[in-house]
DOFI-422227 format. One record per residue (C-alpha): x negated, y negated, z negated; residue number from 0; residue in one letter. Coordinates in nm, 2 decimals. Each point is the difference from the previous one (the first is absolute). Layout:
# DOFI-422227
[vopa [X Y Z] NUM A]
...
//
This chain:
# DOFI-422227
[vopa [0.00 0.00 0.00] 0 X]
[vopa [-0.31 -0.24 -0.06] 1 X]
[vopa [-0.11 -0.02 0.38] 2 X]
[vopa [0.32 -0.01 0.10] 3 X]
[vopa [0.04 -0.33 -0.21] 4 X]
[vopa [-0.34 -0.12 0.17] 5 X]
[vopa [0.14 0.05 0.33] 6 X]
[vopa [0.28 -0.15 -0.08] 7 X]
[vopa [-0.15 -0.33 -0.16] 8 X]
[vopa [-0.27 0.03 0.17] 9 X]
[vopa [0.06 -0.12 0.35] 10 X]
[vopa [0.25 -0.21 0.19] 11 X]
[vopa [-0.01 0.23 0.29] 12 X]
[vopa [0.17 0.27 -0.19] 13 X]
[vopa [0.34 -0.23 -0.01] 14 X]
[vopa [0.25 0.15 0.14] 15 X]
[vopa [-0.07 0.39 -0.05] 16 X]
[vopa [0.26 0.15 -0.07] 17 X]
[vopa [-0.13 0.38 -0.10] 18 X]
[vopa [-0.23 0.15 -0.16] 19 X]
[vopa [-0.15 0.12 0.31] 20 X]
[vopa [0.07 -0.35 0.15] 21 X]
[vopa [-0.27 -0.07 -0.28] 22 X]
[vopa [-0.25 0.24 0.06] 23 X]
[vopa [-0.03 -0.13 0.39] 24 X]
[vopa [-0.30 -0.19 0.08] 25 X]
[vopa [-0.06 -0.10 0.34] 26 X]
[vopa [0.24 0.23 0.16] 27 X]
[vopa [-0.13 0.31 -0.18] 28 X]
[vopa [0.14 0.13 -0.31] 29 X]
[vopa [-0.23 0.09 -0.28] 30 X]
[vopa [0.00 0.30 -0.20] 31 X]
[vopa [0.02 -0.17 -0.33] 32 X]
[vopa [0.05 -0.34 -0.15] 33 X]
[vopa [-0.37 0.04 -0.14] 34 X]
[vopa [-0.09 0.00 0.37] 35 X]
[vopa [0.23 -0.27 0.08] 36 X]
[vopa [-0.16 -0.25 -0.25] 37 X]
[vopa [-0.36 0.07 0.11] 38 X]
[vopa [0.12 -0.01 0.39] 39 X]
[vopa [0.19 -0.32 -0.11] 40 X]
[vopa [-0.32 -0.12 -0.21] 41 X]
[vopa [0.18 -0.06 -0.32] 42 X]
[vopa [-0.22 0.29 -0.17] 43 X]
[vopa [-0.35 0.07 0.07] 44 X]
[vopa [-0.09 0.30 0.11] 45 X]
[vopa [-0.32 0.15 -0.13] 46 X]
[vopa [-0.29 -0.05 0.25] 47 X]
[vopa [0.10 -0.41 -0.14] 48 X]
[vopa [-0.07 0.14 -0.36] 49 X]
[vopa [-0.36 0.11 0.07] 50 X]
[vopa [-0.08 -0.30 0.21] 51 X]
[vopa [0.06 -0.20 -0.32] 52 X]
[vopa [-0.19 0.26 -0.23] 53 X]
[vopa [-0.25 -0.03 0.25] 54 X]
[vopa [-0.01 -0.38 -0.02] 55 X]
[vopa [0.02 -0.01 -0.34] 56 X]
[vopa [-0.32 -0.11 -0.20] 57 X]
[vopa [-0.05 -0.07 -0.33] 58 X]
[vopa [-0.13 0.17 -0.29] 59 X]
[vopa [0.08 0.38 -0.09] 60 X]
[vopa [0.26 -0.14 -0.26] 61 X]
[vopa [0.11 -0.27 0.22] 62 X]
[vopa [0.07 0.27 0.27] 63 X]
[vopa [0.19 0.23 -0.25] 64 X]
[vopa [0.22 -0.30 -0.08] 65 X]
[vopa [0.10 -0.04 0.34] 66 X]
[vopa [0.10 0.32 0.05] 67 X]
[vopa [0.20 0.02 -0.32] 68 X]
[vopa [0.17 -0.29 0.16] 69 X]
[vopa [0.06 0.15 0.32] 70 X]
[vopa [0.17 0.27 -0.19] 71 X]
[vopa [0.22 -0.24 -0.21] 72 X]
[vopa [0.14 -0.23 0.25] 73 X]
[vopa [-0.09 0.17 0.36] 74 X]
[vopa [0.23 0.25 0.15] 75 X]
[vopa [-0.35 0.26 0.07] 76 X]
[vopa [0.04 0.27 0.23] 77 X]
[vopa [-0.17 0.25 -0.17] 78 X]
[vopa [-0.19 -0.15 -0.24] 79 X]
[vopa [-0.18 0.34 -0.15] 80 X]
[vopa [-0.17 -0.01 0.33] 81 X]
[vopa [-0.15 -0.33 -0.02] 82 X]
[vopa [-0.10 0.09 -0.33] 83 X]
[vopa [-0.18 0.29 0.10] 84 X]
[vopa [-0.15 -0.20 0.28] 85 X]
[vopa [-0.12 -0.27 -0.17] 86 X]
[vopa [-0.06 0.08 -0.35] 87 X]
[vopa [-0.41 0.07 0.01] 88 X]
[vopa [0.00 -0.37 0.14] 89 X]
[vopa [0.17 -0.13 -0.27] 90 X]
[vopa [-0.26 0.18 -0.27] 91 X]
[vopa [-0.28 -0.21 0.04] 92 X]
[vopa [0.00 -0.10 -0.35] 93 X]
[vopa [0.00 0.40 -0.11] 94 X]
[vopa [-0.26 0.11 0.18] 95 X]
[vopa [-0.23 -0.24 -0.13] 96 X]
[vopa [0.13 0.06 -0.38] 97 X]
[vopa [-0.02 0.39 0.08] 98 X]
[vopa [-0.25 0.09 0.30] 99 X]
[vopa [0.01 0.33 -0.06] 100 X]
[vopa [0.32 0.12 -0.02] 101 X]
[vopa [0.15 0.21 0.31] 102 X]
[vopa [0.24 -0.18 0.27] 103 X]
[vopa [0.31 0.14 -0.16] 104 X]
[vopa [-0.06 -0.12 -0.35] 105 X]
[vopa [-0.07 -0.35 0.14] 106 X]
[vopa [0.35 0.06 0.22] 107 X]
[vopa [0.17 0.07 -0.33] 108 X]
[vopa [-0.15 -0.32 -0.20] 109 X]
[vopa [0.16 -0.21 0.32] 110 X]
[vopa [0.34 0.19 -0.06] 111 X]
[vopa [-0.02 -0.02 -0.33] 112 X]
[vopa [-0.07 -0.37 -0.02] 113 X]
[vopa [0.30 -0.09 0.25] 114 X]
//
């Protein structure tokens, strides 16, 4: 029910629909789902955005976390256990240099831990 409020807020061009199919028709095509709609429509972001900004994103380790804490509070993310995966060795700066010896996975779990 939450995308299909965005699509309907979201843009003028969806005045006038009449269905819920009406809805889900971009461009001629009908989507699948109202998730799709929104990121044909652009009202969501879709994922590859996500990692751009992660990508972008510079700062310190702490800095970094906060940001994606953020993302996670007030963003509609995708899939966000996959960014968090992806991303969390970058964001452990600080933890390697406080434990340089510990494994990959125990540094992993310090970044989890401390979002």
């Amino acid at each position: 029910m939450f995308r299909v409020t965005i699509i309907y807020c979201g843009f003028r061009s969806f005045a006038g629909k009449t269905s819920f199919e009406d809805l889900r028709t971009i461009d001629g095509k009908l989507c699948s789902t109202f998730k799709e709609t929104c990121e044909k429509s652009g009202l969501i972001a879709v994922e590859e955005e996500w990692i751009q900004v992660l990508q972008n994103a510079t700062g310190s380790s702490e800095a970094l976390r906060s940001l994606f804490v953020n993302m996670l509070q007030f963003c509609s993310l995708p899939n966000p256990q996959k960014l968090l995966e992806e991303f969390a060795l970058d964001w452990a700066y600080d933890f390697k240099l406080r434990f340089p010896n510990e494994p990959e996975q125990t540094i992993r779990s310090l970044v989890k831990q401390n979002i």
